[in-house]
C-alpha positions in Angstrom: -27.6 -91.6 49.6 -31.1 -93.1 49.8 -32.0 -91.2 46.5 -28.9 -92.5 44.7 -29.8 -96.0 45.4 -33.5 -95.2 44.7 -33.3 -93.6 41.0 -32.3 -96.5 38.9 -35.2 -98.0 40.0 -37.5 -95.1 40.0 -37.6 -96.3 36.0 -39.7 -99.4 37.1 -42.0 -97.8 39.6 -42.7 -94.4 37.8 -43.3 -91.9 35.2 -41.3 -89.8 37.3 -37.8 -91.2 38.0 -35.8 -87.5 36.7 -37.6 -85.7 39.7 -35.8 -88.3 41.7 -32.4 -87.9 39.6 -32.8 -83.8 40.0 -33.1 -84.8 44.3 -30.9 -86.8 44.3 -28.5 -85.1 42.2 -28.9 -81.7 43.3 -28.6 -82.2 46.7 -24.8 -80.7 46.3 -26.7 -77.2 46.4 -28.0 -77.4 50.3 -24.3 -79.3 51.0 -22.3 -76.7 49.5 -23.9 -73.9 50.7 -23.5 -75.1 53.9 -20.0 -75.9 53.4 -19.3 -72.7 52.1 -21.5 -70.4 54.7 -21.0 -72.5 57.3 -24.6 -73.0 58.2 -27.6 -73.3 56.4 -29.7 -70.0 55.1 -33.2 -72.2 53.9 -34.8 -69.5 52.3 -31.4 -69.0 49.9 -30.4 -72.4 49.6 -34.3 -74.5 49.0 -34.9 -72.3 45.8 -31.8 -73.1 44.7 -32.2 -76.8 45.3 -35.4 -76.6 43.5 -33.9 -74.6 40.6 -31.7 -77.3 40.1 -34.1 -80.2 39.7 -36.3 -78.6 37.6 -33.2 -78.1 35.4 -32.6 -81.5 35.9 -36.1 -82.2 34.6 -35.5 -80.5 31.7 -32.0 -81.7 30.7 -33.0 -85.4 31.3 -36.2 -85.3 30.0 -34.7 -84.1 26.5 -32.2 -86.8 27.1 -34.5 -89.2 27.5 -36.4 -88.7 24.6 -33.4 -90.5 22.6 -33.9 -94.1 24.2 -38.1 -93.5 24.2 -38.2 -96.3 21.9 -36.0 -98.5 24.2 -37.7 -97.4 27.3 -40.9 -98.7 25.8 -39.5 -102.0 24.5 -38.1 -103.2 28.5 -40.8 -101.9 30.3 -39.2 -98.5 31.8 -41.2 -95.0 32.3 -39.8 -92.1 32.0 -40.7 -88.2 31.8 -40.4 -88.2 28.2 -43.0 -91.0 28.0 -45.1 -89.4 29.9 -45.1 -86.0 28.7 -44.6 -87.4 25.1 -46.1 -84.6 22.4 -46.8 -82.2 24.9 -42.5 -82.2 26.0 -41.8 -78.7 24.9 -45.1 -77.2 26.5 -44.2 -78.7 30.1 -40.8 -77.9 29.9 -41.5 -74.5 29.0 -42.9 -74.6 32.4 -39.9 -76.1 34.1 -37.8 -73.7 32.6 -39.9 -70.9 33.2 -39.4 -72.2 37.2 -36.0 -72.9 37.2 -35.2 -69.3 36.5 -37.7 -67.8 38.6 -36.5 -70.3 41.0 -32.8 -69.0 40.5 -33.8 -65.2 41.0 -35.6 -66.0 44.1 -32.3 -67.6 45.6 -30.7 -64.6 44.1 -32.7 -62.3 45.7 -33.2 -64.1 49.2 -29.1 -63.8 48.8 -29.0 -60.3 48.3 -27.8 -60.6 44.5 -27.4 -57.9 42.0 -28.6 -56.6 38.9 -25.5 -58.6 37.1 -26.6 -61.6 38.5 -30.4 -61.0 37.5 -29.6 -59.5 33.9 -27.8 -63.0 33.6 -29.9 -65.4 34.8 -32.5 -64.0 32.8 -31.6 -62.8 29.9 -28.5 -65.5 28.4 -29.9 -68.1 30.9 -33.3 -67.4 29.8 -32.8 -67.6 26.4 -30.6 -70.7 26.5 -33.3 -72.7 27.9 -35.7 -71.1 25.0 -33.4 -71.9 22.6 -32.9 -75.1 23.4 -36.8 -75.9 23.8 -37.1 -74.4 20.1 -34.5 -76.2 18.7 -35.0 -79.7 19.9 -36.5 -82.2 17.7 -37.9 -85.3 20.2 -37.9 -87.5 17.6 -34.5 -87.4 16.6 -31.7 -88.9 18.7 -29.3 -86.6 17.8 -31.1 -83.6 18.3 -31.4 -84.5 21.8 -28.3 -85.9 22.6 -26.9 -82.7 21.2 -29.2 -80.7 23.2 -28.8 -82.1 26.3 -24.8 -81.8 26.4 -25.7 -78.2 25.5 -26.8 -77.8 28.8 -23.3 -77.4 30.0 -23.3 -73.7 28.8 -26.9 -73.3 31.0 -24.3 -74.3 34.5 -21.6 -71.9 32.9 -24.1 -69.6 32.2 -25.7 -69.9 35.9 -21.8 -69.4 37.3 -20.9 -66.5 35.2 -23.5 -64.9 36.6 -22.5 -65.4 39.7 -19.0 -64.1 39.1 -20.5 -61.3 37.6 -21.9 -60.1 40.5 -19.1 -61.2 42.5 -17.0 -58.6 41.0 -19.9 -55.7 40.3 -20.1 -56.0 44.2 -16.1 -55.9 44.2 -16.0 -52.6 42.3 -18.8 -50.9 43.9 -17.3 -51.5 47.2 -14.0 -50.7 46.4 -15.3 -47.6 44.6 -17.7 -46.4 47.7 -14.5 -47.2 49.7 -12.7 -44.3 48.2 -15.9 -42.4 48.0 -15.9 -42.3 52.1 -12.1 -41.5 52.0 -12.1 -38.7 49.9 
């Protein structure tokens, strides 16, 4: 909770206050997975949690970008101040990590080519597409943009499914593999 508290202030104290949203706000990554697993598997669940705030760096950074003007009027700093002209060069990088970062929790988890083809590929090219289309100077363009980023998380889940039920098949077909 100490990061929840923290972010709204981060905007006074820093340049970086989305680093502290993604912590903050990705911290449902190391919960659930324990939740779900029971315990916690570090070496799955820490690239996922940093997957998810370099997304969040992305995502808000774009958002931010519409209140820039406002930001600099009150006296707050943000990620889109700081990286200003040079947005869609460092977010190429922090999309280029949250994917990598997303196929090395995939693989420490044992994932599947579905999952990989996914990730990659539509997940991949969302996050290009997005960088390409984005105009940082118009408020529209990023508000649309960020709530785009809602078919990145479906994207992210689908391939999870997918591999879900590639593993379903394959196991039910080796099943009947060993039986006959």
């Amino acid at each position: 909770m100490p990061l929840v508290i923290i972010y709204p202030f981060m905007k006074r104290v820093t340049y970086w206050p989305q680093l502290v949203l993604g912590l903050a706000f990705n911290w449902g990554a190391l919960a659930g997975w324990t939740a779900v697993s029971g315990g916690m598997d570090w070496a799955v669940a820490l690239p996922l949690y940093a997957a998810g705030v370099s997304w969040t760096l992305v995502y808000d950074t774009i958002y931010g970008h519409q209140d820039k003007r406002d930001d600099v009027l009150v006296g707050v700093k943000s990620t889109s101040l700081l990286f200003g002209d040079h947005t869609k060069a460092v977010l190429s990088g922090f999309s280029t990590a949250t994917i990598g970062l997303l196929c090395l929790s995939g693989y420490m988890n044992g994932q599947g080519l579905p999952f990989y083809t996914t990730v990659v590929g539509a997940g991949g090219a969302h996050l290009i597409w997005q960088l390409v289309r984005v105009d940082i100077n118009s408020p529209a363009a990023c508000w649309s943009t960020f709530k785009s980023n809602t078919w990145f998380g479906a994207i992210v889940l689908s391939a999870i499914l997918a591999d879900m039920a590639y593993n379903h098949l394959t196991a039910d077909h080796d099943t009947k593999d060993d039986e006959g």
